[in-house]
N, C-alpha and C positions, 0 to 999 in steps of 0.2 A: 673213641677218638673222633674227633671232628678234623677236618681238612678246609684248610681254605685254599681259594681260588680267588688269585688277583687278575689285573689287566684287563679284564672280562670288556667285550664290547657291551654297547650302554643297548643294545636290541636281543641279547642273550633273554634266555627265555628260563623255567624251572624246568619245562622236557627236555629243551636243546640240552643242560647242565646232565640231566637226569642220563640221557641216552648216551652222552661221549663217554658218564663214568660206568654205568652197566655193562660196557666193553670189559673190564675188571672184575666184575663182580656183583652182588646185591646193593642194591642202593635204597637205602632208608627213608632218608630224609634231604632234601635240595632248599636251603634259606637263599635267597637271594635280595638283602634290602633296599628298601626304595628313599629315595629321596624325597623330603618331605613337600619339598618348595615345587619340586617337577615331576614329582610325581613319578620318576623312571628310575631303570635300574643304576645304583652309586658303582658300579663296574668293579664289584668284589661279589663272592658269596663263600655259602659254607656247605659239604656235602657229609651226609655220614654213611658211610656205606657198613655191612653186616658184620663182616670180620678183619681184624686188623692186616693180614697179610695180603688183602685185595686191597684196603687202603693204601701200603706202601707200594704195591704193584702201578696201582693209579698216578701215584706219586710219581713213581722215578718215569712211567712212559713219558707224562702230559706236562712236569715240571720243564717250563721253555719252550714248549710244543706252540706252532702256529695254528688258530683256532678262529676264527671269524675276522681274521684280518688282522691280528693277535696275537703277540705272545705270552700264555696260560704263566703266572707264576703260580707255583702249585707246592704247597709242602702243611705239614701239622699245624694246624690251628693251634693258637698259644692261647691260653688261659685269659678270659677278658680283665684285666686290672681294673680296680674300684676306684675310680676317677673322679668322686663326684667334689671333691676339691671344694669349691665354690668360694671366694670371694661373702664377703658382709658388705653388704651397700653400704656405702660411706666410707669403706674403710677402718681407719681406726681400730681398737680393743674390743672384745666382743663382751664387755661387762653388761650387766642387767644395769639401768638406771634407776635411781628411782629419787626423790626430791629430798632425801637426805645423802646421798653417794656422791658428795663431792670432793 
């Protein structure tokens, strides 16, 4: 299970993330994504700690918790949905053309 962590201040760091959630338990892995345009943190990340009952421990203390000026929205990571959607430039039917398909 993954946990995410909203609200996050935009100077959160992967140790600062790392050390609030080792209060709970073993911490695996700390994502924290960046912004492409500035380069800084988008003020969410993702934590996975070792075993599931430290995850919800984490959960129920730090969900609402004030945390660098902050407050942590904190619960289960939901599954990324496949979004890739995308629009056809132009518009229109997405048929193949060709100089008889009129």
């Amino acid at each position: 299970m993954s946990i995410y962590v909203g609200n996050l201040s935009y100077d959160v760091t992967q140790e600062d993330l790392n050390a609030v959630f080792a209060e709970y338990g073993q911490v695996t892995r700390v994502h924290l994504p960046i912004d492409r345009e500035t380069g800084r943190v988008r003020g969410f990340g993702f934590v996975e700690m070792v075993n599931e009952e430290d995850e919800e421990k984490a959960i129920e203390a730090l969900d609402g918790a004030s945390w660098m000026g902050r407050d942590m929205r904190v619960n289960k990571a939901k599954p990324r949905e496949n979004n890739k959607g995308g629009g056809s430039y132009g518009g229109g039917n997405n048929r193949k053309f060709s100089r008889n398909n009129y």
